[in-house]
C-alpha positions, -999 to 999 in steps of 0.1 A, spaced: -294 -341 -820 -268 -369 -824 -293 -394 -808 -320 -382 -832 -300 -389 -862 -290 -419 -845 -328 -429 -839 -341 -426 -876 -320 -448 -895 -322 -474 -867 -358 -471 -871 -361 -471 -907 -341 -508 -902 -368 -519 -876 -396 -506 -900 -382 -533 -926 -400 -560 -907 -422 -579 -927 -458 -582 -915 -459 -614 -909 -427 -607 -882 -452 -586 -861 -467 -605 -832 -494 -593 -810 -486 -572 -785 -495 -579 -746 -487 -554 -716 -474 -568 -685 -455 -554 -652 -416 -558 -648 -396 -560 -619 -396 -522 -618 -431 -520 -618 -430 -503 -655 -458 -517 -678 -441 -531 -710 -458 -544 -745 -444 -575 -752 -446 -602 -780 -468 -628 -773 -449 -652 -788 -411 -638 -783 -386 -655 -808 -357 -637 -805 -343 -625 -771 -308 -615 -754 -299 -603 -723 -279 -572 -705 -267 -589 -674 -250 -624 -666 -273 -636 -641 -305 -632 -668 -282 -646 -699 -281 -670 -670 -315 -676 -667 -319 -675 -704 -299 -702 -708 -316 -725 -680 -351 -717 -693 -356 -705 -732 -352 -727 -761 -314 -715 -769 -320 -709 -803 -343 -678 -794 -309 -663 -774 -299 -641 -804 -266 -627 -783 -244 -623 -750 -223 -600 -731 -185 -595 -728 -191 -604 -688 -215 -636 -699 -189 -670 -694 -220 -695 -683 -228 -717 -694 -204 -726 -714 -228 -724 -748 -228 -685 -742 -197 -684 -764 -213 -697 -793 -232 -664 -789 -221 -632 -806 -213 -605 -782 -228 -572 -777 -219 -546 -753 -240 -536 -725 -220 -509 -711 -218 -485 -731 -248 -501 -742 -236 -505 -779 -270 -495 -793 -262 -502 -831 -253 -535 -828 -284 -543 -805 -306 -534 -830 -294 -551 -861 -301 -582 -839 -336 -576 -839 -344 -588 -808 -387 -589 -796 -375 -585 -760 -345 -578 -736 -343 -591 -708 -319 -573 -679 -316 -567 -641 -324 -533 -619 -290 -511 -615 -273 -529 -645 -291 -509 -677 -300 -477 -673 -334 -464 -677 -327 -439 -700 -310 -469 -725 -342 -486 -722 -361 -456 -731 -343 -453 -760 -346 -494 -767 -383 -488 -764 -384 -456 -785 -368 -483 -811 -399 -502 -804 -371 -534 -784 -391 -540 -750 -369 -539 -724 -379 -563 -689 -362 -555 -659 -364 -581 -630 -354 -576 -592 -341 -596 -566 -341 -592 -530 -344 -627 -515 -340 -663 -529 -373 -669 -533 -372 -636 -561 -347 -654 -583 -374 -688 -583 -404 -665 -593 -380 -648 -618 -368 -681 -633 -412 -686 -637 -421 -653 -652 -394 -656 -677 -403 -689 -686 -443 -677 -686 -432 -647 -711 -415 -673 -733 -440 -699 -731 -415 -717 -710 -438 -722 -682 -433 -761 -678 -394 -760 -679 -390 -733 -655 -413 -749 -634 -395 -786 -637 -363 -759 -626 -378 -740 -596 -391 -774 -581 -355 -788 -582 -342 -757 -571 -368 -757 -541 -361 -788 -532 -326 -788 -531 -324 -753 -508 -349 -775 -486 -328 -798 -484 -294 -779 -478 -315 -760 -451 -331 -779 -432 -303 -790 -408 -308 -769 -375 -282 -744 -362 -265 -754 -334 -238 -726 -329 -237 -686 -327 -248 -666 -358 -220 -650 -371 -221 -617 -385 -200 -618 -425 -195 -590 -440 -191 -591 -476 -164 -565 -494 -164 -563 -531 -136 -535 -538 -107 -522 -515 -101 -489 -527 -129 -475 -513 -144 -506 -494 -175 -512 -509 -196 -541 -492 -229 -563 -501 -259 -541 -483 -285 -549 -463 -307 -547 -494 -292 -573 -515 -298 -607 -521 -261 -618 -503 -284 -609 -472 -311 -635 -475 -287 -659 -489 -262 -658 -462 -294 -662 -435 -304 -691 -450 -267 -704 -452 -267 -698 -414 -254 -662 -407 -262 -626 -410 -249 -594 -427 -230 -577 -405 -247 -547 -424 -281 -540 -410 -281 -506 -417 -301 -501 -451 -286 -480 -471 -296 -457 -503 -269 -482 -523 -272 -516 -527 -233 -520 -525 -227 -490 -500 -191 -478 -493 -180 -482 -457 -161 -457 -437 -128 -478 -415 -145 -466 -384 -180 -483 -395 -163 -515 -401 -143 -511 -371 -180 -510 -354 -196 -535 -372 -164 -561 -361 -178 -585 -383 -170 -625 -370 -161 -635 -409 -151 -611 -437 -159 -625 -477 -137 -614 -502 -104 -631 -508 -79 -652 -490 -66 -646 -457 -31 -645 -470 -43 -620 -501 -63 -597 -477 -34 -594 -450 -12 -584 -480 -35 -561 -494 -68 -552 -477 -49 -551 -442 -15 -533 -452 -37 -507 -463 -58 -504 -433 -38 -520 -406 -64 -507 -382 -92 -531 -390 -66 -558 -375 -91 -556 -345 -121 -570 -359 -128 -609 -350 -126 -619 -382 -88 -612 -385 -84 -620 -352 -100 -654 -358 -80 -659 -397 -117 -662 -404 -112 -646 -438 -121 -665 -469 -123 -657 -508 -156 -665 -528 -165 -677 -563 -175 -641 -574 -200 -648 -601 -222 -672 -579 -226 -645 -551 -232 -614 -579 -254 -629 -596 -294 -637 -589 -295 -667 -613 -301 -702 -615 -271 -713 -590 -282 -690 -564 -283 -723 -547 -252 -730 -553 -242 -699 -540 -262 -705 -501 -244 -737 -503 -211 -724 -511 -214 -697 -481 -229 -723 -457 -196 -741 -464 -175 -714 -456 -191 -710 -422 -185 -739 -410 -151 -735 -421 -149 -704 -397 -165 -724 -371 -140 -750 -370 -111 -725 -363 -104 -716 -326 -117 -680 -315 -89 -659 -299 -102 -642 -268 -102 -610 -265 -72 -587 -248 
């Protein structure tokens, strides 16, 4: 009942459009596989996660962007942007934007706040990223909804290019296997089916993770860990970690990567999010490995 009373008078606002504001309407398929009607022309758009504010930014005339989130701090233009929550997804203030299409990423809205968007007649889009290449073809299907297509495509090119580049240098040394935590308390980790996995493989290592799990970010038992005995763990400093991470589980001392001090912190919003410096990101963690490589192993007691 509250949502009900909550849904009239935001569609009564909606109902104010002019005719003229109406565009025609064309189905397509998101990330999700949901068919969604979309403007044909979009004019006003925002987004519900970093990475796609991100990816707004680096493809859509910026005048469309109508709004940002509290977590949104790139580019530096998104400030310029009034904010709107995305979680609790602050409904009210969404609407009065009047946006012709949201843009967001799978596991960051809920399905049951985009039914409710698209009960308001907003569109939601939901994209998906498992490997780099997803992140380049979503960079090209937002800029194709916008009629964006040539400067996304000017983008992805570059972007190619540039992980071509970074790559191509052959591997001439053991993969290691990195484990990536992203909270202590339990220790949650990047799984096997995120993008951290194809990223790090083309930076020149593995997830120790190969288990895939229901999760993307599964929680990880001490004894798993203990089994996985990842060569480098991702996460903070060695010094933070041995203070923290390691006082609390004094136990995971074994694995290599403490063994080794092969423990290094990461620039959280390039690994979390699928965006435009997911190259960036592979070159970041290629970096790091050869840090790891340069420091002497400890052989085993």
């Amino acid at each position: 009942m509250r949502f009900f009373l909550l849904l009239v008078p935001l569609a009564l606002l909606l109902g104010c459009h002019s005719e003229s504001e109406k565009t025609a309407l064309v189905p397509v398929r998101d990330g999700l596989g949901r068919t969604v009607s979309l403007p044909a022309h979009p004019r006003r758009v925002l987004a519900l996660a970093p990475s796609m504010t991100e990816m707004l930014f680096a493809v859509a005339d910026t005048a469309t962007i109508v709004a940002r989130c509290p977590q949104d701090n790139y580019p530096a233009a998104v400030y310029r942007k009034p904010v709107v929550n995305n979680y609790p997804l602050d409904l009210e203030k969404l609407v009065l934007l009047k946006p012709d299409v949201v843009f967001t990423v799978e596991g960051i809205t809920s399905v049951d706040d985009a039914q409710r968007l698209q009960q308001l007649g907003i569109p939601v889009y939901y994209l998906r990223f498992r490997r780099v290449e997803d992140v380049f073809k979503g960079l090209e299907e937002v800029g194709r909804l916008l009629g964006r297509q040539p400067q996304a495509r000017h983008l992805t090119d570059s972007l190619r290019q540039n992980l071509k580049t970074l790559t191509n240098a052959p591997i001439r040394r053991p993969i290691s296997k990195v484990l990536a935590i992203t909270w202590q308390d339990p220790i949650y980790c990047y799984g096997q089916n995120t993008l951290f996995t194809d990223e790090i493989r083309m930076a020149g290592g593995r997830n120790a993770v190969t288990e895939t799990f229901p999760q993307p970010y599964p929680a990880l038992t001490r004894e798993y860990i203990l089994k996985l005995n990842p060569d480098v763990l991702l996460g903070g400093s060695f010094g933070k970690l041995d203070s923290t991470f390691f006082k609390n589980y004094p136990e995971l001392k074994r694995i290599n990567a403490y063994r080794n001090r092969r423990i290094f912190p990461i620039t959280g919003n390039l690994l979390e999010r699928p965006g435009p410096r997911v190259v960036e990101s592979v070159r970041e963690l290629q970096g790091l490995l050869r840090k790891a490589e340069s420091k002497p192993t400890v052989s085993a007691r």
